[in-house]
C-alpha positions, 0 to 999 in steps of 0.5 A: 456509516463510520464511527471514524471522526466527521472528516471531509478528507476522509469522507472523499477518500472512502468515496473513492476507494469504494467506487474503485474497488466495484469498477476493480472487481466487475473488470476482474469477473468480466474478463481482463487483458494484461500488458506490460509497462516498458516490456518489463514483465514485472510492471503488468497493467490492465483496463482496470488501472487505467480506468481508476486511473482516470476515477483518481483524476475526476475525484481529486482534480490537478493535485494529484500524484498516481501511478499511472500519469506521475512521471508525466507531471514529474518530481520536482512539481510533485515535490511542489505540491506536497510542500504546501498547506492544501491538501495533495493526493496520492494513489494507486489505482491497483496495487499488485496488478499481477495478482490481481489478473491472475485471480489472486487475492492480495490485490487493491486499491490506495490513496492518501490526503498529505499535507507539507510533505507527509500524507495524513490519511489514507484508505486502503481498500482490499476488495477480494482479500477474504480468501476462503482456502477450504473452497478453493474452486468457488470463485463469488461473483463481484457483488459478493466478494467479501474484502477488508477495508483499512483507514486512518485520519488524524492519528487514528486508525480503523478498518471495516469489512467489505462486501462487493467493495462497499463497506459491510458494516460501519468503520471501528477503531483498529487496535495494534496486536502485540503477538509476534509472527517472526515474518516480514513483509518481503516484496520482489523488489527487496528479494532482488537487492537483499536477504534475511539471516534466518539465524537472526530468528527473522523470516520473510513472507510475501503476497506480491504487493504493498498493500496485502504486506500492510494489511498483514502488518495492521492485523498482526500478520506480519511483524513488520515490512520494508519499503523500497518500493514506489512513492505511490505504495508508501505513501497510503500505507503511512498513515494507517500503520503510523497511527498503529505506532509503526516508523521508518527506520533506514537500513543499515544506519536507523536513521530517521526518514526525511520530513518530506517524505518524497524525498525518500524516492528518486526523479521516477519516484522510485525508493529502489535504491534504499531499503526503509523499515516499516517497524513498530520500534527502534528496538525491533528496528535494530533486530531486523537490521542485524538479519538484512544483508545485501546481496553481492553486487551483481547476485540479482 
């Protein structure tokens, strides 16, 4: 069902993303608990995290880096893994857990194949993502629920639509559009640390989480986006919007991102503390540069 190239990597990511994606969208329609990571309202956590959680570990065995189970495998050993041939991978079980329980649309779920210190493919499932605003009270149940999903292997990107999580139609080839919206993906985290000089013809928008920011970014929504986020939030966005021409560039300076890219995240594999652009040129990577400004120390 792909017209994407016969790739075993890719087949094991498609795999899971959708059988995640139906477990996401079954617990979301049977009613969710939420927590909180470390009492902090902003890192929430529902059963469904933690069940893909445990769907990561049974498809992808003890080379694998996900959000919820990392800090106990720690940095240096993941640095390990990703620095050989075999194949490492990386996942989010629910990126934008707060829309996600909150009934929002801007929710789903990654993970990434990466091979000596880059991830190479990658499938980003947005299940729920098709967001009728003209019908706002109709909630579909979860067989119903039309979704986009993006992939990426060996430098070419794709997407297909999705129904219920599964893909509706086969895989096609995704062709970066040239318009230009003046926005930039602008998650929490960036908004806490920076601001955008409006003067400088550049505007932010946020749908709180990583993976609706690329999908907006491959589909020509966005402009471009920021990464300043987890190692789990970039690394599956890498591949799709690499094979569509996008690149890191380090604010303030442009330089160019490290060739591993963990190396990008600190012990927690936080990249917190460093502000990347995800855009499609030097030259538009210069043009944002110049409306960033850090906020005051203390502001946030």
């Amino acid at each position: 069902m792909t017209d994407a190239p016969e790739s075993t990597i890719l087949a094991r990511l498609l795999a899971f993303a959708e059988d995640a994606a139906l477990v996401a969208l079954r617990q979301r329609e049977a009613g969710l608990s939420v927590t909180y990571k470390d009492g902090g309202l902003g890192q929430a956590l529902t059963q469904a995290d933690l069940a893909i959680s445990r769907l990561l570990h049974e498809r992808f065995g003890p080379r694998l880096i996900e959000e919820e189970t990392a800090l106990d495998l720690g940095h240096a050993t993941a640095r390990r893994l990703l620095a050989e041939d075999d194949w490492t991978f990386v996942g989010d079980p629910v990126d934008g857990t707060k829309p996600y329980a909150g009934g929002l649309a801007s929710w789903g779920t990654m993970a990434a194949a990466c091979r000596a210190g880059w991830p190479r493919a990658s499938v980003l499932s947005l299940p729920a993502w098709f967001d009728d605003r003209t019908d706002p009270f109709r909630t579909a149940p979860a067989q119903e629920q039309r979704g986009l999903l993006l992939a990426a292997v060996e430098g070419t990107a794709y997407w297909a639509p999705t129904r219920g999580g599964r893909r509706a139609e086969a895989l096609r080839p995704l062709r970066r559009p040239d318009r230009r919206t003046f926005h930039v993906g602008w998650l929490p985290v960036a908004a806490q640390r920076y601001t955008l000089d409006y003067d400088q013809g550049v505007f932010p928008w946020s749908e709180s989480s990583a993976i609706s920011d690329a999908a907006l970014v491959a589909l020509g929504r966005l402009d471009a986006t920021f990464q300043n986020h987890m190692f789990w939030d970039a690394a599956p966005i890498l591949p799709v919007l690499e094979a569509l021409g996008f690149g890191l560039h380090r604010w303030p300076d442009l330089a160019p991102p490290p060739a591993m890219l963990i190396d990008m995240f600190d012990d927690r594999f936080s990249g917190h503390d460093a502000l990347w652009m995800l855009c499609r040129d030097r030259d538009q990577a210069e043009m944002i540069a110049r409306a960033v400004r850090a906020c005051p120390t203390g502001a946030a």
